[in-house]
C-alpha positions in Angstrom: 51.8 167.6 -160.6 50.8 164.1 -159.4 47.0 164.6 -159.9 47.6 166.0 -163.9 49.7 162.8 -164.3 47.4 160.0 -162.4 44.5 162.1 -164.9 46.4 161.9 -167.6 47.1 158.5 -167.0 43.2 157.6 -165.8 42.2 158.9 -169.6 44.5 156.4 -171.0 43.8 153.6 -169.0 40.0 154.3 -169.6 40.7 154.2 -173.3 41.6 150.4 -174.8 44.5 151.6 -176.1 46.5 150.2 -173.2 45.0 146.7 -173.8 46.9 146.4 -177.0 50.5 145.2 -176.3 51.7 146.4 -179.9 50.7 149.8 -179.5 53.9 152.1 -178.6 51.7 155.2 -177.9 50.9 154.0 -174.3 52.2 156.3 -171.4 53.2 153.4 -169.4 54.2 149.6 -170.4 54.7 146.5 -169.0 58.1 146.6 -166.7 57.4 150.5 -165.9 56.8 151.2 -163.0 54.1 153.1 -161.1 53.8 154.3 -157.2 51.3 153.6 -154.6 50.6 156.6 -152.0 51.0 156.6 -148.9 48.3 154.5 -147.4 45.1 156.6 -146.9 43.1 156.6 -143.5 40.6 154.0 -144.8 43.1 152.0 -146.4 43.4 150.9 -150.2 39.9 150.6 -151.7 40.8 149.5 -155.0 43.9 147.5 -154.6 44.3 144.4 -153.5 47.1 141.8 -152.2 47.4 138.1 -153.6 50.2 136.0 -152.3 50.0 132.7 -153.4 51.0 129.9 -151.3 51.0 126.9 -153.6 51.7 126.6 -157.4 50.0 123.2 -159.2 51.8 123.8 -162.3 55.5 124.4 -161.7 56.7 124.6 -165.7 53.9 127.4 -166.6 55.4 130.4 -167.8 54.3 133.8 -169.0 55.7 136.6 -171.4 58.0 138.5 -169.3 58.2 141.2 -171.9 54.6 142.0 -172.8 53.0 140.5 -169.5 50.8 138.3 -171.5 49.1 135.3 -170.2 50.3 136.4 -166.9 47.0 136.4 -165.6 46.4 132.9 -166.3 49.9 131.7 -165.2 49.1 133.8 -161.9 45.3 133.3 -161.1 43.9 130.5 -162.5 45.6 127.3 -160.5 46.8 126.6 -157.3 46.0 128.6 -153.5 46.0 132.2 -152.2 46.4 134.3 -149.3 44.6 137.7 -150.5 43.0 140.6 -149.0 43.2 144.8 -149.1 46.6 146.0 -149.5 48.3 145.9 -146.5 49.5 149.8 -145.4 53.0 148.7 -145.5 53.2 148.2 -149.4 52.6 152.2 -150.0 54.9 154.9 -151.1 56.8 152.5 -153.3 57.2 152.2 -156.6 56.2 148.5 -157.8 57.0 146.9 -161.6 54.0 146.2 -164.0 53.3 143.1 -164.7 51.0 142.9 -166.2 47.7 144.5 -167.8 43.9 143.0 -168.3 40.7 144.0 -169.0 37.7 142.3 -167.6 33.9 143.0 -168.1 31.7 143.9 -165.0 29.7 141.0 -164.6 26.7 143.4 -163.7 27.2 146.6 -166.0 28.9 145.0 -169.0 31.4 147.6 -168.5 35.4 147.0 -168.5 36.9 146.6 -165.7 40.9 147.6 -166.5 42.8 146.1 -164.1 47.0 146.7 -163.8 49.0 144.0 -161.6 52.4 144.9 -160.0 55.0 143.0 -158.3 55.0 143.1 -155.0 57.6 140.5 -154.3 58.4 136.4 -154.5 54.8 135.0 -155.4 53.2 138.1 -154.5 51.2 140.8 -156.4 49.0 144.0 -155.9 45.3 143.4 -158.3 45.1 147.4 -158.8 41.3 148.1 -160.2 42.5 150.7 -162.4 39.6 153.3 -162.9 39.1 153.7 -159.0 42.8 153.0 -158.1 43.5 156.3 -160.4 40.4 158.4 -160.0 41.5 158.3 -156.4 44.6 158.6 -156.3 45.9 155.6 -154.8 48.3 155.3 -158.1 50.4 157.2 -159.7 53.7 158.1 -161.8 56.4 159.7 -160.5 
């Protein structure tokens, strides 16, 4: 049942359907939430860790409710710890929050990418199209 639903979801997180925060067709929204398997022998591939240890702009917000902005609020100031995600972090469910599509720099392709709370100052970058096609996401 897990591999139909991470499909399921793979086909609609390949679609831009997803990107649009006004579009109540989506299987999964900001604040859902999603689980991360067990860590596989290699570790995670295609999610990564970001703690950030220093904030330059204390007053900069984000929209809670539709995760908008959140990767600028997040990503674009101050320092980070980051790496692959640590082994400890999987079979948990985590909060979205967060979704963003980026273009591959070489291929011109999107890149969907889903971020998830991992804690105070502390999220998990999930690259969504290898995240899902290999099953290192899922819903419950």
């Amino acid at each position: 049942m897990k591999t139909f639903l991470t499909f399921f979801i793979f086909s609609i997180f390949c679609s831009n359907s997803y990107a649009n925060t006004n579009d109540s067709s989506r299987l999964v929204n900001v604040g859902d939430s999603v689980k991360i398997k067990i860590c596989p022998q290699n570790g995670y591939q295609h999610i990564q860790y970001f703690r950030k240890t220093r904030f330059t702009n204390i007053n900069a917000t984000y929209n809670k409710v539709t995760g908008d902005d959140f990767y600028e609020f997040f990503f674009l100031e101050g320092d980070f710890d980051a790496k692959a995600l640590p082994c400890n972090f999987g079979d948990k469910k985590y909060k979205i929050l967060s979704f963003k599509t980026f273009v591959d720099k070489i291929t011109g392709a999107d890149r969907p990418v889903m971020f998830l709370d991992l804690g105070p100052n502390t999220v998990a970058w999930v690259e969504l199209n290898g995240a899902v096609a290999n099953l290192e996401i899922y819903l419950e």
